[in-house]
C-alpha positions, 0 to 999 in steps of 0.5 A, a space after each residue: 500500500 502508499 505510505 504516507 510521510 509519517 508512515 515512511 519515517 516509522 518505516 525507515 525508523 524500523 529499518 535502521 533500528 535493525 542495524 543499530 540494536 544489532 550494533 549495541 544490545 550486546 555491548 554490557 555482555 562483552 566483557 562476560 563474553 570474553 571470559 567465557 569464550 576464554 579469549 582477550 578484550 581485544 579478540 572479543 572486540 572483533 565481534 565489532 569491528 568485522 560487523 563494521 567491516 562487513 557492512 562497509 563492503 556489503 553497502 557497495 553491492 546493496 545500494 547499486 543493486 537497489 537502483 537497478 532492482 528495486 529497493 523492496 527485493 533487495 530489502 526482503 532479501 538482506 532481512 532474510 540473511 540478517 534473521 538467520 546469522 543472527 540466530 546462529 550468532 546466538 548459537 555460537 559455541 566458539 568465538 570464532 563461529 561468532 565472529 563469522 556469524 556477526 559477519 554475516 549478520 553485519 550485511 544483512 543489517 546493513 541493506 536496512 540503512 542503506 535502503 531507508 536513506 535511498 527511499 527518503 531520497 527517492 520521497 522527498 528533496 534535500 532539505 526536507 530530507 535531511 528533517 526526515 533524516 533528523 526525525 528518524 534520528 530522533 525517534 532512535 535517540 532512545 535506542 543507543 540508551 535503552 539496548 543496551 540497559 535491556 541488553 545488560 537485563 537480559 543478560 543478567 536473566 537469561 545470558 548474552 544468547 538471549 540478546 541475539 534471540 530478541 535481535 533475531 525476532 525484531 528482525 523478523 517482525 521487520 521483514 514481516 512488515 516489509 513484505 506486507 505494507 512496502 511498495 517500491 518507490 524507486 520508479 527510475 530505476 538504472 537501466 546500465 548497471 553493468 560493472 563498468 557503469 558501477 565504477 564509473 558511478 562510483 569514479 563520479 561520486 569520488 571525483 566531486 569534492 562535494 559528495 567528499 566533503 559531506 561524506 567524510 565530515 559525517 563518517 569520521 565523526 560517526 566513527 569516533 562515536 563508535 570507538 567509544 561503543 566498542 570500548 566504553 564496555 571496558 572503560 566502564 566496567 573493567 577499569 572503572 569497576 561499574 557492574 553491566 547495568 551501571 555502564 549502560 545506566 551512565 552511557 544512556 546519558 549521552 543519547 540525550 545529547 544525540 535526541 537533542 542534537 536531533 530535534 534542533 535539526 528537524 526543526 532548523 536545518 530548513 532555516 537555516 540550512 545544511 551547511 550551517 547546521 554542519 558548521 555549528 554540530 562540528 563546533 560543538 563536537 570539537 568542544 566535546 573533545 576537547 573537555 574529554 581530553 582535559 579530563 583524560 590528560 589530568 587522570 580523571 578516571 570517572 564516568 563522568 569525565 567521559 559521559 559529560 564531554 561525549 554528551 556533548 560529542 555527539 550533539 553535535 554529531 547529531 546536527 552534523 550526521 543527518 544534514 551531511 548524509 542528505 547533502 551526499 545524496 543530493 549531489 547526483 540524485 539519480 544515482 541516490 542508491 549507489 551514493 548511498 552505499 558509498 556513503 554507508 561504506 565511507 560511515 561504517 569504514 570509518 567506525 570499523 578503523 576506529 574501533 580497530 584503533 581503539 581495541 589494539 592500542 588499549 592500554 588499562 586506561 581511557 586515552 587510546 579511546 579518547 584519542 582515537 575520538 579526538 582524531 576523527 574530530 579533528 578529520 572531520 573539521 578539516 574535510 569539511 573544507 572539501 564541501 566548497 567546490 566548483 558551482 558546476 557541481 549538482 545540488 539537487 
């Protein structure tokens, strides 16, 4: 049936819900899950990084396949393969068969983002999608906060497996729903979507400084969040001595910042615009980082002293990811599938080295994290500067 506007933003809420628990449920077992698997943090902390890998390379196929196919086949079929790795991640009896299971899991995930970003291209325009982009943000404010306290509970209950289960079952709900009420809505669909016409689409989108400068000021601060996923469990509850459940109770404070960031952008990007609402998320996402390394530098070793700097992190990521996101896919509109699966690579690429560089250079305390954040910031100011480009360049 025709969806509505409001019932697209729930829709592609769902959607990216499904890659986001997948991504933090399971975050409080961590340190738990190292020690029943008989493994190290940092081993352990590539059940994350090969997700964020496997995701980055499996949007390079997902997007062009939903530009040639459609986005509703290609969408059934990533949900199918996310249900079923899911439930063998929570059957893993060795970690290495997890690791292979998140893998797997991690590109079926990830046709949800990729294909609810090509379907608010294919609906609206760039500034009102960049609002519905910030409205769907904000209706997932909540889910970095609640998974993961639900994950610790459920944990607690009935162990890590049970997490995956109720991953697995959301899933299925979300192909369910997909099935029945989604109808296509990519109606100029790529007639040459051969391999050459593939590099030569992702050639052009390389090429423009435009695309760049968005994708990359939006990606590098999306991956310096995710070193703090992938390592706030062990900062948390290794170092500061927090039980699973005080971790996710402290990390859920800084999704305030991120429902707040998010309300202020569905309400002001279509006054004051994308690029301005970018300048003032990255302002703040710089003020963040600075206060953390402060507190870090003088040996502040509190939950506070990261909960109150990365508050204030990802607020400004939160003015910068939604606006930066509809300004990539504005820039060659007829190809908004293959630019949004350059643009999940370039995201999910970027949190996959974060997390990597975090896990592999911690050392008992909270600077390898916190420097990992204070480089992706830093990144991101800088390519921002790529956005200002030759007039020549599409802003549809």
């Amino acid at each position: 049936m025709k969806l509505s506007d409001g019932q697209i933003v729930a829709f592609v809420t769902g959607l990216v819900a499904v890659a986001q628990l997948s991504t933090s449920i399971y975050l409080p077992s961590m340190p738990a899950m190292t020690a029943e698997f008989g493994t190290d943090p940092a081993t352990m902390q590539l059940t994350f990084t090969v997700y964020m890998m496997g995701a980055a390379l499996a949007q390079l196929v997902i997007g062009p396949l939903s530009d040639r196919f459609g986005r509703r086949p290609v969408l059934l079929g990533g949900l199918v393969i996310y249900a079923v790795a899911t439930f063998a991640a929570a059957a893993s009896p060795t970690i290495d068969t997890l690791i292979l299971a998140r893998l797997v899991q991690s590109i079926g995930a990830t046709t949800g983002p990729v294909i609810g970003r090509a379907i608010v291209r294919d609906c609206f325009d760039r500034a009102r999608g960049a609002q519905v982009l910030a409205n769907v943000g904000l209706a997932l404010a909540l889910s970095p906060a609640i998974a993961p306290l639900i994950g610790a509970i459920v944990h607690d209950v009935a162990g890590w497996q049970a997490n995956f289960v109720l991953v697995g079952l959301f899933g299925v709900a979300v192909l369910t729903m997909t099935f029945g009420w989604f109808e296509e809505t990519n109606v100029t669909r790529l007639t040459d979507a051969g391999p050459a016409a593939l590099v030569r689409n992702f050639a052009g989108l390389l090429a423009s400084r435009v695309f760049l400068g968005y994708a990359l000021c939006s990606s590098l601060l999306f991956g310096a969040m995710f070193a703090f996923f992938s390592e706030g469990p062990f900062v948390f509850i290794n170092i500061m001595g927090l039980t699973p459940t005080g971790y996710a109770l402290y990390s859920a404070f800084v999704v305030v910042g991120f429902a707040l960031g998010s309300y202020i952008t569905g309400r002001a990007t279509l006054r004051l615009g994308v690029d301005r609402m970018i300048l003032f998320g990255i302002c703040a996402a710089l003020v963040g980082v600075a206060l953390l390394l402060v507190f870090a530098i003088a040996g502040w070793m509190a939950p506070m002293a990261v909960v109150g700097p990365m508050t204030i992190f990802v607020f400004g990521m939160a003015l910068v990811f939604p606006n930066g996101t509809a300004g990539a896919l504005s820039v060659h509109p007829e190809i908004a599938g293959t630019a949004s699966a350059l643009l999940g690579f370039l995201q999910m690429g970027a949190a996959a080295l974060s997390t990597l560089a975090a896990g592999r250079l911690s050392d008992a305390t909270m600077m390898p994290m916190v420097e990992v954040i204070a480089v992706g910031a830093a990144l991101s100011a800088l390519c921002f500067g790529l956005r200002f480009s030759r007039p020549s360049e599409s802003m549809s």
